[in-house]
C-alpha positions in Angstrom: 24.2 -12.1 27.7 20.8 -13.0 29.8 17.6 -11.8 28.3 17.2 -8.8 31.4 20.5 -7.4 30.5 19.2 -6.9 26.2 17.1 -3.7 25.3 13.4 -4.8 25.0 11.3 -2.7 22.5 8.3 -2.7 25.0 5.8 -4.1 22.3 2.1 -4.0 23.4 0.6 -7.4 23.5 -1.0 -9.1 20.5 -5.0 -8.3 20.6 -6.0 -10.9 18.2 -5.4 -14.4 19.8 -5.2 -17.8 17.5 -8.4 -18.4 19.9 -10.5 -15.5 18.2 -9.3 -16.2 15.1 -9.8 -19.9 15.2 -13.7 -18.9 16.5 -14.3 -16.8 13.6 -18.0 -17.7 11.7 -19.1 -16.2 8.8 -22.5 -17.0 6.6 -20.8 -15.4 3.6 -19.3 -18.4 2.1 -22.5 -20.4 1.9 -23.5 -21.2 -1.4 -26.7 -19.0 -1.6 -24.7 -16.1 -1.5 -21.7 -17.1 -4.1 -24.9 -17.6 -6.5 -26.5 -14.4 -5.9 -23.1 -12.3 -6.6 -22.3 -14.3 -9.5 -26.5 -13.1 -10.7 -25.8 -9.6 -10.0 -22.4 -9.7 -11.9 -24.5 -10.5 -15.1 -26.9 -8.1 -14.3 -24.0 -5.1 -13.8 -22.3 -6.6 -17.0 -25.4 -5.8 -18.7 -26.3 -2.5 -17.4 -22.4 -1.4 -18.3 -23.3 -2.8 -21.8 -25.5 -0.6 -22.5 -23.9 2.4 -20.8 -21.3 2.4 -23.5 -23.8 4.0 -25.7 -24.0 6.5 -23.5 -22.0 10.1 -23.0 -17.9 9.5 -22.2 -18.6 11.6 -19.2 -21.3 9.0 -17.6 -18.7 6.3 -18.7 -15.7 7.4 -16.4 -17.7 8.6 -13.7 -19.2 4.5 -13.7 -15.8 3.4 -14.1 -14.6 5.5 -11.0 -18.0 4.5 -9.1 -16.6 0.4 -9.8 -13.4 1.2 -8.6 -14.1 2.8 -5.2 -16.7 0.0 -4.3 -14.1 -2.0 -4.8 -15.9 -4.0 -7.2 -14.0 -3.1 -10.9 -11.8 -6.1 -10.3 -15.0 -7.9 -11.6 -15.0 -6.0 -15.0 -11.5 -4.9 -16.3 -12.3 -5.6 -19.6 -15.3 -2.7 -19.5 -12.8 -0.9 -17.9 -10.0 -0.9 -20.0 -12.4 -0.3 -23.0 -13.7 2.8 -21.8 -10.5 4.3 -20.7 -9.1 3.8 -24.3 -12.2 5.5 -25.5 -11.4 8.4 -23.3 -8.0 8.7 -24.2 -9.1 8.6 -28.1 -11.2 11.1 -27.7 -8.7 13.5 -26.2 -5.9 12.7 -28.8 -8.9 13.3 -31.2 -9.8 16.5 -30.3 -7.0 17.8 -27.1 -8.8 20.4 -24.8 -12.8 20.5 -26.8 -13.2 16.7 -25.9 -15.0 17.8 -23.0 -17.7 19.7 -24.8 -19.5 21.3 -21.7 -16.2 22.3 -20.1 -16.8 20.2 -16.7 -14.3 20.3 -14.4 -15.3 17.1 -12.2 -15.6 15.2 -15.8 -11.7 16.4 -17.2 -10.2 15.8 -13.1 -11.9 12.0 -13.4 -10.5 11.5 -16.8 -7.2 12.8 -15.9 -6.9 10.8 -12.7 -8.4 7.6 -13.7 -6.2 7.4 -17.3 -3.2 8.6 -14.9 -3.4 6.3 -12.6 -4.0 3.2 -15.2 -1.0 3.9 -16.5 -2.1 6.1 -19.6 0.1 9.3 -20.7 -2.4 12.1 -20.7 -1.1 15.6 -20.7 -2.1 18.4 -18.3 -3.0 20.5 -21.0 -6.3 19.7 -20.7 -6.6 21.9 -17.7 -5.9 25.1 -19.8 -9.4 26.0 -20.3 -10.0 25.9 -16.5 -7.3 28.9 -16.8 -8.1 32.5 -16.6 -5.9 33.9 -19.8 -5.2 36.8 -17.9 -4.1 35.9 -14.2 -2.7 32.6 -15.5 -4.8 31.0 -12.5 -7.8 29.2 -12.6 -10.6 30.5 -13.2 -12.7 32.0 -9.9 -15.9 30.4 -11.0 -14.7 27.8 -10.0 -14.4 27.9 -6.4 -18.4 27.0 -6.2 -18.2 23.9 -8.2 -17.1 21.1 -5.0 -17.6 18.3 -7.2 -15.1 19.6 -9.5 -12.7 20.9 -6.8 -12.8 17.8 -5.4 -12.2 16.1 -8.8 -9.2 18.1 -9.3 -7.6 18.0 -5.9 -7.9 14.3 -6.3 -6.2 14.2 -9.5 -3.1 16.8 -8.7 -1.8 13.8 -6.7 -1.4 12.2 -9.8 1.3 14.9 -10.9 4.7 14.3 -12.3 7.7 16.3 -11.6 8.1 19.5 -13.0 4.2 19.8 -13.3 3.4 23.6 -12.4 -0.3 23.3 -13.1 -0.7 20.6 -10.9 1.2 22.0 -8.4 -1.1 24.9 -8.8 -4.6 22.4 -9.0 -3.2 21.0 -5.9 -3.1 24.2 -4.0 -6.5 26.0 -5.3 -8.4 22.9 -5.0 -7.2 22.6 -1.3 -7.6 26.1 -0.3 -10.7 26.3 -1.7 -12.0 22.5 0.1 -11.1 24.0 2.8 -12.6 27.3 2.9 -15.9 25.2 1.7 -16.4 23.5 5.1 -16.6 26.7 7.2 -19.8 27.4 5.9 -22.6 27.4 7.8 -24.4 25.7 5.3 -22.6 22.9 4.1 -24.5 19.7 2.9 -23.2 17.4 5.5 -22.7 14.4 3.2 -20.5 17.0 1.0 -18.7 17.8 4.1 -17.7 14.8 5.2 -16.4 13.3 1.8 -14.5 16.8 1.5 -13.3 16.2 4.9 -12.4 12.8 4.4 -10.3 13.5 1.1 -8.6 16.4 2.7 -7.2 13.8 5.5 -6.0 11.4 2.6 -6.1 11.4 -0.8 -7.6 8.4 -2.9 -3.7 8.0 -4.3 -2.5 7.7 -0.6 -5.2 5.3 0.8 -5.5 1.7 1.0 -7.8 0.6 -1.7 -9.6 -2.1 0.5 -10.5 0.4 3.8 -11.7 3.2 1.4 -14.1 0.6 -0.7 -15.4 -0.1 3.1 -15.8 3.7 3.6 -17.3 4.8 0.5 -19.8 1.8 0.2 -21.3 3.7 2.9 -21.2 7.3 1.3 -22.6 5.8 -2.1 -25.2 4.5 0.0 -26.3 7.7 0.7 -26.0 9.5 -2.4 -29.5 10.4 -4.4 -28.0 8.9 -7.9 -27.0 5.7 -6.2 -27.4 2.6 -8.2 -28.8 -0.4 -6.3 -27.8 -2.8 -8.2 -24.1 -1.3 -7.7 -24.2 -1.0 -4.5 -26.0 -4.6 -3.2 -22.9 -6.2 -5.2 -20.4 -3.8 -3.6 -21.6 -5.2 0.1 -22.2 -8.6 -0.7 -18.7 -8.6 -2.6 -16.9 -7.8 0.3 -18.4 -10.1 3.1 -17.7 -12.6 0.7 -14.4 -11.9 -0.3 -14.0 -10.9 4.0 -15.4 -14.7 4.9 -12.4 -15.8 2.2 -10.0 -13.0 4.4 -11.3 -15.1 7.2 -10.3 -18.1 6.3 -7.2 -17.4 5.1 -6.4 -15.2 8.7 -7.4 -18.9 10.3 -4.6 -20.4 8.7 -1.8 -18.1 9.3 -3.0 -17.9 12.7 -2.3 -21.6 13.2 0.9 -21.5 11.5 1.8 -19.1 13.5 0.6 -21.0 16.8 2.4 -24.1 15.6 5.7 -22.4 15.0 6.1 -21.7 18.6 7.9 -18.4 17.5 5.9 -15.9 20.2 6.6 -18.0 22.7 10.2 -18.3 22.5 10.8 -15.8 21.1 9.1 -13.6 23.2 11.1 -10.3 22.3 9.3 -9.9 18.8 6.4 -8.8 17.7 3.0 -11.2 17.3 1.4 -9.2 14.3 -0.2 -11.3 12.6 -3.4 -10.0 11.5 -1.4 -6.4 11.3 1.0 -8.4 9.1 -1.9 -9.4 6.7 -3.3 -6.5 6.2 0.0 -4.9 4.8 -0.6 -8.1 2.1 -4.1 -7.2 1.7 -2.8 -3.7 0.8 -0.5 -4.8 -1.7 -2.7 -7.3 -3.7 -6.6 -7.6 -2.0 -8.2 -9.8 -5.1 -9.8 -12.5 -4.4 -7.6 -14.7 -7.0 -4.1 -13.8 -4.7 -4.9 -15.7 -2.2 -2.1 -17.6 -2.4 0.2 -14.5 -2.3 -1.0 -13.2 0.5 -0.9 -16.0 2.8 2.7 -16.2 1.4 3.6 -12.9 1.6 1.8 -12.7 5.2 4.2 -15.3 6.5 7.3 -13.5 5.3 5.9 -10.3 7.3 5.4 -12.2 10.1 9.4 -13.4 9.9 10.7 -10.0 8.7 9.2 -8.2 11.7 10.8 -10.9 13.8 14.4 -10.4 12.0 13.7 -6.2 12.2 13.6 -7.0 16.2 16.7 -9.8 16.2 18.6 -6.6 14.6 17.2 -3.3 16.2 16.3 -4.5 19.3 17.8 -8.1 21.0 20.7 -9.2 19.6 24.5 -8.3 20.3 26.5 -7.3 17.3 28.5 -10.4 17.6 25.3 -12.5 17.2 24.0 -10.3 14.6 27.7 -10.8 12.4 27.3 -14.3 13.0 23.5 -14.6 12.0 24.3 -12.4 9.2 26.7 -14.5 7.7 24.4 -17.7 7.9 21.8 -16.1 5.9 24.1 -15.0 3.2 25.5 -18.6 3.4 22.0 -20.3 3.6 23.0 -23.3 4.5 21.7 -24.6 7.9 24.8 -26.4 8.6 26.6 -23.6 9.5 23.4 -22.8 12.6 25.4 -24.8 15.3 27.7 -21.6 16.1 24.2 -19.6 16.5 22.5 -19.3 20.0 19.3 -21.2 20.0 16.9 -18.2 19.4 18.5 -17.5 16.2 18.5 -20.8 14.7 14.9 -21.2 15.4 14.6 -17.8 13.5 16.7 -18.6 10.5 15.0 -22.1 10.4 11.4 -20.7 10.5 12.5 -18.3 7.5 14.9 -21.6 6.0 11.5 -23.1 5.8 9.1 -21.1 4.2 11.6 -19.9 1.8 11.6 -23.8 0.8 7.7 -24.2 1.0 7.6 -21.6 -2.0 10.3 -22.5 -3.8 8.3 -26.4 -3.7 5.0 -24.5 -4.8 6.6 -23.0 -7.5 9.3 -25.7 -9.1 5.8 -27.9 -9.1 4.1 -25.6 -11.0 6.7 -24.1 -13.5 9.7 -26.5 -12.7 11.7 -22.7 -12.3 14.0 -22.9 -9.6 13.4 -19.6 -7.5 15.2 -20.5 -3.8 18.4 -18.5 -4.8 16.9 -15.3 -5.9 14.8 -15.3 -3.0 17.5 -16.5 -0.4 20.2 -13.6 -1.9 17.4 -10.6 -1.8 16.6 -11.4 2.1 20.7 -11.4 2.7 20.4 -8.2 1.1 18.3 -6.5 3.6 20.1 -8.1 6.4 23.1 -6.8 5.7 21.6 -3.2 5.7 20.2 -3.9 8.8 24.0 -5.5 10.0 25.0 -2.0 9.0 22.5 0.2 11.1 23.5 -2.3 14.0 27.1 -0.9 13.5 26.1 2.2 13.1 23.9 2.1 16.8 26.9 0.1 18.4 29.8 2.6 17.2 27.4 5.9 17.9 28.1 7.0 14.1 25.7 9.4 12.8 25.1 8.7 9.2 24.2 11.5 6.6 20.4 11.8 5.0 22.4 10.2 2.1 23.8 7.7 3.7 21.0 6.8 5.9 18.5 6.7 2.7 21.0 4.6 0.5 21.0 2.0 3.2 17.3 2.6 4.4 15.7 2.3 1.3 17.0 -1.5 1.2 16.2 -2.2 4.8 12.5 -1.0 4.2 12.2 -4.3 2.0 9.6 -3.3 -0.6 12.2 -4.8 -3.3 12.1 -8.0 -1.3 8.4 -7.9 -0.9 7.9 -7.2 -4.7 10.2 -9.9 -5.3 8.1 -12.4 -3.3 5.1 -11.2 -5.1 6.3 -11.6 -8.3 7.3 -15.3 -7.7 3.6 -15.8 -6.2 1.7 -14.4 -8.7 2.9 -14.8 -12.0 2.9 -18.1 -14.0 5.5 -17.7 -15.7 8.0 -16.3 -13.7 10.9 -15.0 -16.0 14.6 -15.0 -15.2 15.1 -11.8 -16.4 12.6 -10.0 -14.6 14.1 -11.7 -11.3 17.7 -10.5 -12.2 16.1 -7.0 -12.8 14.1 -6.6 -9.7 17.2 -7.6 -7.4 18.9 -4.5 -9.2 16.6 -2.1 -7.8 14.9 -0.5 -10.6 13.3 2.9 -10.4 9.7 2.2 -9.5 11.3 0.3 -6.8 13.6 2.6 -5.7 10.6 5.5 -5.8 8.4 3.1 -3.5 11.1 1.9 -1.3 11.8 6.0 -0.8 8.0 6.7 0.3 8.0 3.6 2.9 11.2 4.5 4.8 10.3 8.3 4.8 6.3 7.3 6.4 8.1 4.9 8.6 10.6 7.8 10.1 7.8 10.0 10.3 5.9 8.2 12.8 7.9 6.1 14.5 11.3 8.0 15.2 10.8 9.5 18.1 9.6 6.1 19.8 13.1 4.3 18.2 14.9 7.1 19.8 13.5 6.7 23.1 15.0 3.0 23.4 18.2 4.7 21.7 18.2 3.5 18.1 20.2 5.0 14.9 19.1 8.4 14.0 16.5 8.0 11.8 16.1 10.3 8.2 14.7 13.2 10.3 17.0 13.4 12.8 20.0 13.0 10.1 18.8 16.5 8.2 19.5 17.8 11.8 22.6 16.8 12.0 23.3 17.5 8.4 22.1 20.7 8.2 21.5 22.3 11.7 18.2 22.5 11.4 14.8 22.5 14.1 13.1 19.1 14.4 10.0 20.8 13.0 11.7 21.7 9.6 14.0 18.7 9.5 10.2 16.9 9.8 8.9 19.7 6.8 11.5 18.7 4.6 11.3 14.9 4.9 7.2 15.3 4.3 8.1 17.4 1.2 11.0 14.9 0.2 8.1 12.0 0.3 5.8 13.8 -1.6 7.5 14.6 -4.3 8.7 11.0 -4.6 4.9 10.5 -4.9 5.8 12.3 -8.1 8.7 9.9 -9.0 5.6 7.0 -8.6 3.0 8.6 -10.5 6.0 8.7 -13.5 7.3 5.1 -13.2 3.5 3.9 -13.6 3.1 5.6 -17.2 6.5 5.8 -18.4 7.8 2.3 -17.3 6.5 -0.6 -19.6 9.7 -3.1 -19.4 8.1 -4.6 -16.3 4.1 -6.2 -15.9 1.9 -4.0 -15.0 0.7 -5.8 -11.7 4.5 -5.8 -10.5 4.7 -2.3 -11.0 1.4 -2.0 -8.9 2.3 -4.2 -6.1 5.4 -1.5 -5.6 3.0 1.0 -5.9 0.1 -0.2 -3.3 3.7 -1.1 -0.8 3.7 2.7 -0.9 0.7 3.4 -0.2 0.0 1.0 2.7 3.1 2.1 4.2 2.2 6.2 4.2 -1.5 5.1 5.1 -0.4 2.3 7.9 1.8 5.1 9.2 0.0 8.2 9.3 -2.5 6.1 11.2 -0.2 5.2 13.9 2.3 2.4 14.4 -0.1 -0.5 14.8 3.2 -2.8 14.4 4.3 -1.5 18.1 0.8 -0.9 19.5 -2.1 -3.1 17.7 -4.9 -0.9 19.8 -4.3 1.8 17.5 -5.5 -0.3 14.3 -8.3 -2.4 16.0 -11.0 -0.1 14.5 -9.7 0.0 11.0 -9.1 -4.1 11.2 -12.1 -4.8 12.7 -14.5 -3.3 10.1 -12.0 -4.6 7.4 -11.7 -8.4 8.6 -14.4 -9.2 11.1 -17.5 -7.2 11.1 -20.0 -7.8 7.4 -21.5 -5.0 6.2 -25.3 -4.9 6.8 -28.1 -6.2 4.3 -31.2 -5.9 4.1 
């Protein structure tokens, strides 16, 4: 079959050449610089030293202030220590710890122990309650700080959570009624405004440090010291995104893969800020460049499947990656054996970096994981060439493999632990639950925004348009229902990340921050089929410093 006669996905062109890239120039790595953070670290370690003989309540809201600058990376260890305290205090003394009843203070502590991964009951919430409407209390509706507090924290619910539910829903309705007034503090407004558009728990961690360095600057109790590490932390650690962008860019050049394959997406920078999203510290560098590069081939594959090849090929191309062995590629056409070699490749690169490091063998448990997702996509290729309409189930159970987040955490496992553990390998592979809940949340923000586009070109019904079919419903409640479904696996996350210790923590988190790049990349558009939609939010992430003085 000739090229003109295959579907084409009609991909916008890549925006950010390997020229650009390669042109980048950044004063942040200079020497000068390093030294000054590295002063003001000491300086911030000793101002949070002695803050810890200060209230609980100035304590968290710190912590929280570290964490949103992006900066707490720096000082986990203060960190962890005061989120113990808090949690002591409230098994100490339940409801009273919070001695002033402050809403804002009891929402931060809630969220911020929550989201660490601490089992903290909503309880604490009851004397917000009135005792005779069983709702919360009407005084409260003037108190933005804590309103905002709480609405923050409800997205840190658990199943079966009423209150929350009910947090969720005053807080909102109240947020919103806020900004209509005439005489709202404009700074108020736009943080209200900003929340209301995405929770913290659905953003990407690295854009809203960008954003809210710029709020903090702003605020009357801001800390200098804070906030001169906070900027000069992230042009640093921007030039070291920089760099690393360089390098991908040129591995991609030398590959040759836009050029002939010219059917695919070129995504690269898009591509690295997914593995930005799931692991931004400076010390996973490594993993990102890795994990960047497996992007980069996955979107490639994604296209082989949905878009370009016949079933035929795809059977046959299937086949050889389960196999793994390239000589089996000679009964592929050409532009699939470049593809499977490119992925051959850098499957083997890792596997190198990692039997030199911990002499662990990991090439198998990669090489089976990525056969697993192509034969779910070898199975939505049937689907699209026999015209079957799967069922929400069926779609999901097959959709919640092709969405990758287990291979991804896989990946990330093998890149950023020393040592890597057979077990945990074998345990990842068999989907466990915080995977499952992740993989759930990506597939559903994928459908959301990009079904009606897939349709267009005439791909498989996606999860919205199988609750159609299923149930004979509109496309604006089959659309309610999957938004409701996502959310409420939210709540299936928030419960893996207290409740499930068997794993490491930072594996559980990768899955975590795949969810929430995914709904965030999403519900800003589709910047894997048109980059123009993402240039702002990459540009001020990757290229352009924040201002100093």
């Amino acid at each position: 079959m000739s090229a003109s006669d295959r579907r084409s996905a009609n991909y916008f062109p890549n925006i950010w050449t390997d020229e650009y890239l390669q042109s980048l120039s950044s004063a942040y790595g200079e020497e000068m610089y390093l030294q000054r953070v590295e002063k003001l670290k000491l300086e911030v370690r000793n101002f949070l030293t002695e803050k810890t003989n200060g209230s609980l309540i100035d304590q968290i809201e710190l912590v929280d202030i570290l964490q949103r600058l992006g900066i707490s990376h720096h000082f986990r260890d203060y960190q962890e220590k005061i989120l113990q305290n808090v949690q002591a205090a409230l098994i100490s003394n339940g409801q009273d710890w919070n001695k002033e009843d402050n809403l804002h203070a009891t929402a931060l502590a809630f969220r911020l122990l929550r989201q660490d991964g601490h089992a903290i009951s909503t309880d604490i919430f009851r004397n917000f309650m009135d005792e005779i409407t069983g709702s919360f209390k009407a005084s409260l509706c003037s108190d933005l700080t804590g309103l905002l507090s709480l609405y923050e924290a409800s997205y840190l619910s658990m199943e079966g959570e009423s209150l929350m539910y009910a947090a969720q829903v005053f807080a909102t309705r109240h947020l919103r009624e806020k900004l209509k007034e005439d005489k709202m503090d404009q700074d108020i407004a736009k943080e209200i405004t900003h929340a209301l558009e995405a929770p913290l728990r659905w953003s990407m961690p690295r854009l809203e440090s960008r954003w809210f360095i710029d709020v903090y600057e702003k605020r009357q109790d801001m800390n200098p010291l804070l906030l001169e590490l906070a900027k000069l932390d992230f042009n640093i650690l921007q030039k070291m995104y920089q760099d690393e962008l360089m390098q991908l860019s040129s591995w991609f050049s030398k590959s040759k893969l836009a050029k002939r394959l010219s059917f695919a997406r070129d995504r690269v920078v898009e591509c690295f800020s997914a593995a930005v999203g799931f692991t931004y510290e400076p010390y996973f560098s490594y993993s990102r460049m890795t994990i960047t590069k497996f992007i980069v081939l996955l979107n490639i594959i994604d296209d082989i499947y949905d878009v370009y090849g016949t079933l035929v090929e795809l059977e046959l191309f299937t086949e050889v990656i389960k196999r793994w062995d390239i000589n089996c590629l000679e009964q592929l056409p050409d532009y699939m054996k470049i593809s499977f070699l490119a992925l051959f490749n850098t499957v083997n690169e890792m596997t190198y970096d990692v039997l030199r490091d911990q002499e662990f063998n990991i090439n198998s448990y990669a090489a089976e994981t990525w056969a697993e997702v192509c034969e779910k996509y070898l199975v939505e290729a049937r689907w699209y060439n026999s015209g079957y309409k799967p069922t929400l189930n069926e779609y999901l159970s097959n959709g919640g493999v092709s969405v990758a987040c287990h291979l991804f955490v896989l990946l990330a496992y093998m890149c950023t632990t020393n040592p890597v553990e057979e077990k945990t390998l074998k345990d990842l592979q068999r989907h466990p639950e915080f995977i499952k809940s992740a993989s759930l949340v990506s597939r559903l923000a994928d459908d959301l925004a990009t079904s009606s586009d897939e349709l267009k070109r005439g791909d498989i019904p996606k999860s919205i348009q199988c609750y159609m079919h299923d149930t004979g419903c509109s496309e604006e409640d089959a659309r309610s229902y999957i938004r409701n479904l996502m959310h409420s696996t939210w709540k299936s996350i928030n419960k893996n990340v207290i409740m499930d210790h068997e794993y490491p923590k930072e594996i559980i988190s990768i899955a975590e921050n795949f969810a929430r790049f995914t709904q965030w990349f999403y519900e800003c558009g589709d910047g894997h089929r048109n980059p123009i939609e993402f240039k702002e939010q990459m540009f001020a992430l990757f290229f352009e410093p924040i201002p100093l003085p």
